[in-house]
C-alpha positions as CSV (number, residue, x, y, z in Angstrom):
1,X,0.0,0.0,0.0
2,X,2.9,2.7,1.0
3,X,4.2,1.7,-2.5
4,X,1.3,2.7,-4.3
5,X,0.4,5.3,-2.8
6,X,4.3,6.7,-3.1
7,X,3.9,5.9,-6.9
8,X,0.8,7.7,-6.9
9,X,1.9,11.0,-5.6
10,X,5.0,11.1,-7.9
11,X,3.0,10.0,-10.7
12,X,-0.5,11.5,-10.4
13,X,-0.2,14.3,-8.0
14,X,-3.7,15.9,-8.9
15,X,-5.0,12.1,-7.6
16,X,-3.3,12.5,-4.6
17,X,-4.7,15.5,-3.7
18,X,-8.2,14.5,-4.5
19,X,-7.5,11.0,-2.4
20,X,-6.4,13.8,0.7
21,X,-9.3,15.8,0.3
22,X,-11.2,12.7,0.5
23,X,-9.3,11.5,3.3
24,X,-10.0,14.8,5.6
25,X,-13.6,14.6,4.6
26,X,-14.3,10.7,5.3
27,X,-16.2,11.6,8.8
28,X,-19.5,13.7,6.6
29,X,-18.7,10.8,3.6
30,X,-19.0,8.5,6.4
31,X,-22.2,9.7,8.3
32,X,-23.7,10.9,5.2
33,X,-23.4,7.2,3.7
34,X,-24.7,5.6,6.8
35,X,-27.6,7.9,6.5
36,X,-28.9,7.7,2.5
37,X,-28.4,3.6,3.3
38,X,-30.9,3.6,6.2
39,X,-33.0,6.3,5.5
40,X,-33.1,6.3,1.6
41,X,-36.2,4.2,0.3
42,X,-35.3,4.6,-3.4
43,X,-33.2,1.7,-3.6
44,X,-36.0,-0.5,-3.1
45,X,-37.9,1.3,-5.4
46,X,-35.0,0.7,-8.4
47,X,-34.7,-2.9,-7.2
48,X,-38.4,-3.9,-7.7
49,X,-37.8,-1.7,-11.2
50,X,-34.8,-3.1,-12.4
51,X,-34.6,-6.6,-11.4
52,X,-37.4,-7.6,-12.6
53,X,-36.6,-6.9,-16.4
54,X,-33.0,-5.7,-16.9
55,X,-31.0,-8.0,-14.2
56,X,-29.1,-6.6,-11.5
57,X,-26.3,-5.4,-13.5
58,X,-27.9,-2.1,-13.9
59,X,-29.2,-2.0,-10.9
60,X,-25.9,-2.0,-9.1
61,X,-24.6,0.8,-11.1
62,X,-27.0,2.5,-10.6
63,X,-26.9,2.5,-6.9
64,X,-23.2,2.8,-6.8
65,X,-23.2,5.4,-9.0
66,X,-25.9,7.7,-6.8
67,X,-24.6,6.7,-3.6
68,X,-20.8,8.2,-4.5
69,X,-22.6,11.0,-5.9
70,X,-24.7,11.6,-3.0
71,X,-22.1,11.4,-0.2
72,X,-19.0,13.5,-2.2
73,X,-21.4,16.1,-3.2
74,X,-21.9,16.5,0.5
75,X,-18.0,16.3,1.0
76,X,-18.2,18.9,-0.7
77,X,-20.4,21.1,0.2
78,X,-21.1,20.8,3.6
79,X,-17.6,22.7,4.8
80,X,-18.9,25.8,2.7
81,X,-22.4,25.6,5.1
82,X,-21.1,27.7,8.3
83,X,-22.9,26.1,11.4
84,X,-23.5,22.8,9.9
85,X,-19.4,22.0,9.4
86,X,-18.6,23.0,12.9
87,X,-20.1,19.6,13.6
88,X,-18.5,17.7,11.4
89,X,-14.9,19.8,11.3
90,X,-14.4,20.6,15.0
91,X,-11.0,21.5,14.5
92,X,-11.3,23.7,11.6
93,X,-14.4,25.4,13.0
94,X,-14.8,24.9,16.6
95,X,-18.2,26.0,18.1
96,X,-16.6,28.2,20.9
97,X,-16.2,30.6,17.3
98,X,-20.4,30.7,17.6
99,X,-20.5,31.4,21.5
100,X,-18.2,34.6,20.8
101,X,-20.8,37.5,21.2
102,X,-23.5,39.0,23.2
103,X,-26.3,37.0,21.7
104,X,-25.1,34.0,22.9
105,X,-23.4,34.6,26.2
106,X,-25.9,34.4,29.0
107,X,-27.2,37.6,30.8
C-alpha cells in the first residue's frame, strides 16, 4: 500500500490531492453514507424496477453510481455551510467561534 500510494503521488499528484481531500472529509462521507443507506427508500424502489426486467447489473450501477454521488457532493459542500461543518470539522471550525458575542453569552 505505502508503494502505491508513493507511486501515486510522484506520478499522479492531482489524484493525490483528490485522495487527501477525501481523506480529511471521510467523517461527513461516512455519516452521510450511513444515513442515505438507512433512510433512503429509493433503492428498493430501483430494485423492484430493475430486477425484474433488466438483471441486477444495472441496478448495481446505478446505486453505486448515486450513492458516491450523493455522499461526495456532500464532502463537498457541507464545509462551505457555516454552522452545519462546525459539527463535522471541529478542528477547523470549533463552536466556541459561535458562543463569541453577546447574543449568545448568558445575561
Amino acid at each position: 500500500m505505502i508503494k502505491i500510494s508513493q507511486l501515486i503521488e510522484t506520478y499522479l499528484p492531482r489524484l493525490s490531492h483528490v485522495a487527501a481531500y477525501l481523506g480529511q472529509m471521510s467523517m461527513i462521507i461516512l455519516c452521510f453514507h450511513l444515513l442515505e443507506m438507512n433512510l433512503s427508500t429509493i433503492s428498493a424502489r430501483l430494485f423492484a424496477v430493475f430486477t425484474s426486467s433488466n438483471g441486477h447489473l444495472i441496478y448495481d450501477v446505478l446505486m453505486v453510481t448515486g450513492r458516491l454521488i450523493f455522499c461526495y457532493a456532500l464532502a463537498y459542500l457541507i464545509p462551505k455551510i457555516p454552522f452545519v461543518r462546525s459539527f463535522f470539522l471541529v478542528r477547523q471550525y470549533p463552536f466556541k467561534e459561535w458562543f463569541k458575542g453577546n447574543r449568545w453569552q448568558r445575561k
